[in-house]
C-alpha positions as CSV (number, residue, x, y, z in Angstrom):
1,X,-23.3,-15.6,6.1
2,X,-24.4,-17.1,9.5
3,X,-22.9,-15.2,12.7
4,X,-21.7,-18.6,13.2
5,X,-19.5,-18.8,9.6
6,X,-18.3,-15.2,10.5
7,X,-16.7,-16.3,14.2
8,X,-15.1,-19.2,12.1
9,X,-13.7,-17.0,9.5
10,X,-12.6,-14.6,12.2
11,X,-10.8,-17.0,14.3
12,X,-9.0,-18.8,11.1
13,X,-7.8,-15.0,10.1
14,X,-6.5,-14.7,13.3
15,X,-4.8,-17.7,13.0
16,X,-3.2,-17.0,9.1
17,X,-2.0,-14.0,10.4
18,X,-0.6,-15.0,14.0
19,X,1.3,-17.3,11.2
20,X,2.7,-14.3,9.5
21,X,3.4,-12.0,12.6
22,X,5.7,-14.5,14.2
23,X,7.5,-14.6,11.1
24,X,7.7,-10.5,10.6
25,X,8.3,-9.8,14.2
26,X,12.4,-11.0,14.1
27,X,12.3,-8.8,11.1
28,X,10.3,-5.5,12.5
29,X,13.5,-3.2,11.7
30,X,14.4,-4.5,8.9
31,X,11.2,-4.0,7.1
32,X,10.4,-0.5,8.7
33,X,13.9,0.1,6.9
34,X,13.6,-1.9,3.7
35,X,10.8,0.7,2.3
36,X,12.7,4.1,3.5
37,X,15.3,4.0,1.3
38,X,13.5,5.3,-2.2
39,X,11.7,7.5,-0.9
40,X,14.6,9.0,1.2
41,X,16.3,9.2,-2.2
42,X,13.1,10.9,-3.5
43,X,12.4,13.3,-0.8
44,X,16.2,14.4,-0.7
45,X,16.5,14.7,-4.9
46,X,13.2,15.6,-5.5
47,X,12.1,17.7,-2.6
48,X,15.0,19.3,-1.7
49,X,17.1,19.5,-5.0
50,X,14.6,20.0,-7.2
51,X,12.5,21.5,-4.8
52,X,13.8,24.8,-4.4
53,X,13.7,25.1,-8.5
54,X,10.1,24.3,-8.6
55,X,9.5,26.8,-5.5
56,X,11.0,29.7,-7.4
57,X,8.4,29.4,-10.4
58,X,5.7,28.4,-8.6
59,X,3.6,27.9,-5.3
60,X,2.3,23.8,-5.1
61,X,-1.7,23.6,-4.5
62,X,-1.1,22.3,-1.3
63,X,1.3,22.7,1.1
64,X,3.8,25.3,1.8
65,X,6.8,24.6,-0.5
66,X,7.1,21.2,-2.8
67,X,8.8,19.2,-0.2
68,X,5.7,19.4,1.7
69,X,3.5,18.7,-1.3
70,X,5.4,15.3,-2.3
71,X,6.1,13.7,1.8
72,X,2.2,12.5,2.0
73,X,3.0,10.9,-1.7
74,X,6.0,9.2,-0.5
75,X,3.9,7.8,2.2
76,X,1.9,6.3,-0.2
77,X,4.4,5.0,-2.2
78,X,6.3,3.3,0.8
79,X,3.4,1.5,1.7
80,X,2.7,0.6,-1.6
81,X,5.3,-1.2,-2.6
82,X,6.3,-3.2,0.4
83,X,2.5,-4.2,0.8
84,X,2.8,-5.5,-2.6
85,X,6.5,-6.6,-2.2
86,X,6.2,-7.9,1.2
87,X,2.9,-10.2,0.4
88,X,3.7,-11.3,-3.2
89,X,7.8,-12.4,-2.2
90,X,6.1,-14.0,1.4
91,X,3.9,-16.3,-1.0
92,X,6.3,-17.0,-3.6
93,X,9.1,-18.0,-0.8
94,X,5.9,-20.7,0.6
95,X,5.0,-21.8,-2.9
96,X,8.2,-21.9,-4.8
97,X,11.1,-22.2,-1.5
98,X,9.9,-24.1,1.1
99,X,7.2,-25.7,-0.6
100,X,5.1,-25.1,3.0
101,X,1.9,-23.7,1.0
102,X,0.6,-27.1,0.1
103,X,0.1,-27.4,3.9
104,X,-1.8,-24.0,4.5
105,X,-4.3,-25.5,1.3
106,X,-4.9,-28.5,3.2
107,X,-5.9,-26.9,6.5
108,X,-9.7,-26.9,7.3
109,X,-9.7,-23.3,6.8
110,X,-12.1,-20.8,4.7
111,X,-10.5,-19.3,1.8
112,X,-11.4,-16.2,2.6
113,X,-9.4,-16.2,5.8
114,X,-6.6,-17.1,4.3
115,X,-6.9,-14.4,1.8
116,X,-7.3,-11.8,5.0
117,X,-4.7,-13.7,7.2
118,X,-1.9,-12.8,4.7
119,X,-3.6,-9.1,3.4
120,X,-3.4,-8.2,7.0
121,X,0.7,-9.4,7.7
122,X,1.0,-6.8,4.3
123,X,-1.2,-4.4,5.6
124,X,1.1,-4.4,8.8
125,X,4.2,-4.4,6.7
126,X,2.8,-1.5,4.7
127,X,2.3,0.5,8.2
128,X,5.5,-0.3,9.9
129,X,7.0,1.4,6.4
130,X,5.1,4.0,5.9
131,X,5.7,5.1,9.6
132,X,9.3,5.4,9.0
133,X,8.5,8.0,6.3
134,X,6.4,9.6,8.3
135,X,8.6,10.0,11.0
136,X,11.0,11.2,8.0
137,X,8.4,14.0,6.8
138,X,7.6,15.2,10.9
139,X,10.6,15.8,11.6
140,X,11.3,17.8,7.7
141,X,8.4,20.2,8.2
142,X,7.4,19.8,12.1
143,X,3.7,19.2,11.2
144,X,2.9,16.3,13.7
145,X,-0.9,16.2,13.8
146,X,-0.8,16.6,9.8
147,X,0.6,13.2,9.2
148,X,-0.8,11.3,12.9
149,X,-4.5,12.5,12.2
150,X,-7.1,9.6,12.5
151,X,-7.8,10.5,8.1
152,X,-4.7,10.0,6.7
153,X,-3.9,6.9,8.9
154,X,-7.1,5.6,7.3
155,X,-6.6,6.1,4.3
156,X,-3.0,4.8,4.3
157,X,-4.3,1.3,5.6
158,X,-6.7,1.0,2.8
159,X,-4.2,1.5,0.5
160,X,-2.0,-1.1,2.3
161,X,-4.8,-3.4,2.4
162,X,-5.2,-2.7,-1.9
163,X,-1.7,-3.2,-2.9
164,X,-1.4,-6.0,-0.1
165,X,-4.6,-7.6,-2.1
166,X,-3.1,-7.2,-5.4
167,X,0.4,-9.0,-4.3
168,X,-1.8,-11.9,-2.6
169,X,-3.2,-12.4,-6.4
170,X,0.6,-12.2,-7.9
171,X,1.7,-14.1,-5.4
172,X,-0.6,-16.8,-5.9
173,X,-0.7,-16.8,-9.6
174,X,3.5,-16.5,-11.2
175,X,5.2,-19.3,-11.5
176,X,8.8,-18.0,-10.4
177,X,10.6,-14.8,-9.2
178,X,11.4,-13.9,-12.8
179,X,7.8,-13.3,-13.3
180,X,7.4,-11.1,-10.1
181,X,9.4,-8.8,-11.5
182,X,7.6,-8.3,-14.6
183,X,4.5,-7.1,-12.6
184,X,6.2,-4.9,-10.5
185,X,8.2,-3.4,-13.5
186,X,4.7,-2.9,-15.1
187,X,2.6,-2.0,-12.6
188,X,4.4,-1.3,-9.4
189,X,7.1,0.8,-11.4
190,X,4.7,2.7,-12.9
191,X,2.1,3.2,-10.5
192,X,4.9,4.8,-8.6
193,X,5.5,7.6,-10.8
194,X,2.0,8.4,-12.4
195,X,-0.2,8.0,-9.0
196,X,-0.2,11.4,-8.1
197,X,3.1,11.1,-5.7
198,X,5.2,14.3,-7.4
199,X,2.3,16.4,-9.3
200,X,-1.5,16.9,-8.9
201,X,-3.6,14.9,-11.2
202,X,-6.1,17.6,-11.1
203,X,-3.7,19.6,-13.4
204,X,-3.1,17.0,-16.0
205,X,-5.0,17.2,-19.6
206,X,-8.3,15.4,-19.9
207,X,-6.8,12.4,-21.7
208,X,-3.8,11.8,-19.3
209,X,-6.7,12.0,-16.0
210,X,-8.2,9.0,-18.0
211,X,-5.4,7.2,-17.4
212,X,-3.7,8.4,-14.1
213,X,-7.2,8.7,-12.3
214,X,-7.8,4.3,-12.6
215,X,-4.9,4.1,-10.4
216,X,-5.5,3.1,-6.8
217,X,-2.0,5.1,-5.7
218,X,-3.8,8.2,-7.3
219,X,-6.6,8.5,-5.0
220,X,-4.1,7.5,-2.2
221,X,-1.8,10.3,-2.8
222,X,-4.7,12.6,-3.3
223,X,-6.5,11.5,-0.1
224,X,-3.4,11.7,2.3
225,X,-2.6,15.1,0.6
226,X,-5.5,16.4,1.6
227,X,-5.9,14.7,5.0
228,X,-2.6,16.4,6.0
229,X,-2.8,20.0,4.3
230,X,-6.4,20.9,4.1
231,X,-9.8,21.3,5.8
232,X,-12.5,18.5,6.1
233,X,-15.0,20.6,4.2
234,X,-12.3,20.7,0.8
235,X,-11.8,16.7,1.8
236,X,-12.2,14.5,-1.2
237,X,-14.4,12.0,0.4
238,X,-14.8,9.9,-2.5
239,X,-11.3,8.1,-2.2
240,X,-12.4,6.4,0.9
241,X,-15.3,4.5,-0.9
242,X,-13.7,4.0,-4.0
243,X,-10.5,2.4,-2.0
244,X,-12.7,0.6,0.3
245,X,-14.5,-1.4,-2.9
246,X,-11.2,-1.4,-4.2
247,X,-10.3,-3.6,-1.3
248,X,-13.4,-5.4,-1.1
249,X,-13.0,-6.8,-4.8
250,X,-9.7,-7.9,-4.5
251,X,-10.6,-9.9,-0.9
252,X,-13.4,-11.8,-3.2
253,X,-10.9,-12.5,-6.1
254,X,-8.3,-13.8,-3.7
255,X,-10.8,-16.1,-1.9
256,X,-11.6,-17.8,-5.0
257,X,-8.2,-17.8,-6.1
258,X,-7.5,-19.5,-2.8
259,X,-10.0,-21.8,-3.0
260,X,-9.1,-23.0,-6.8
261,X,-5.4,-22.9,-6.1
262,X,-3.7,-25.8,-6.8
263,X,0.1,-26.4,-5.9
């Protein structure tokens, strides 16, 4: 592309998002708050109920007790499914409600920015979540640098900016609400329990590390694990690329879904 196409593309994100932000920005609390509530649940019935059992017959791979081991995969279950939630409900409500989409179509603006003008509102809504459970898992274990280090904040907005993709592609593509809750019973659901957020995948039998390890969420929880309990030398780099690409896919799937949608 020409520096000159970029600047456009830039400025029109800019404006798709500015869109979005004066819409979330009434609604800052309520979002923060919307994604807190199942992993509150989880942390509570998982980490401290069933915690203390799984202490007593063994020691979790990282972390000092299982609470600790299953607050960075909360994190990356918050953000996962109010990126996803957030975007693909946000798209739906324009397309199916309001019938305001048609206009966004017809304004002189690349479909690439209007794929990244709405990734980034879910990438926001993803962070303002996930900071709630983060605040959550500071004040649990008192580790503040473990959950505010520059790694695990990266890696938690690539995996806002994943899930945020995929709901721009649902969002674009059902044809009611009914139809959003299929994917997130089938995917979302899912994802939630068998990406790595309450056991380490690198225990699992060969055939079930098939499976788990093509999950985003996996490499997510692994990754934020890792930035928060252990060294940069055991680091499992490879998440960042393999999110990154992740990411980069979906924005040139839901440009040209953008630019052949038809409402």
């Amino acid at each position: 592309m020409k520096p000159s196409e970029l600047q456009t593309i830039f400025d029109d994100t800019l404006t798709v998002f500015w869109g979005e932000w004066l819409d979330l920005r009434a609604r800052v609390v309520q979002i923060a708050a919307t994604g807190l509530v199942s992993p509150l649940i989880y942390i509570i019935a998982f980490g401290l109920g069933l915690g203390s059992a799984v202490d007593q017959a063994m020691k979790p791979t990282q972390g000092n007790n299982y609470l600790e081991f299953i607050l960075p995969g909360m994190v990356a279950l918050s953000s996962m499914a109010i990126s996803f939630g957030g975007t693909t409900f946000s798209i739906c409500g324009d397309r199916l409600f309001s019938k305001t989409f048609e206009e966004l179509l017809l304004l002189p603006i690349h479909p690439l920015a209007l794929y990244l003008g709405k990734m980034f509102a879910g990438i926001l809504r993803g962070v303002m979540t996930a900071g709630s459970v983060i605040l959550v898992a500071v004040l649990f274990t008192g580790k503040f640098a473990s959950f505010l280090n520059p790694l695990f904040l990266l890696i938690l907005v690539l995996n806002c900016a994943v899930f945020a993709g995929i709901g721009v592609l649902v969002g674009l593509r059902v044809k009611s609400l009914e139809s959003v809750g299929l994917y997130n019973n089938f995917l979302i659901v899912p994802m939630s329990f068998l990406g790595g957020t309450f056991f380490d995948a690198k225990t699992l039998p060969i055939y079930l590390k098939v499976i788990v390890y093509l999950l985003p969420l996996t490499y997510t929880s692994l990754g934020l694990r890792a930035a928060a309990y252990s060294p940069w030398s055991e680091f499992p780099w490879y998440v960042i690329p393999i999110l990154l690409v992740t990411a980069i896919v979906l924005a040139f799937m839901g440009a040209k879904q953008f630019s052949n949608q038809q409402d």
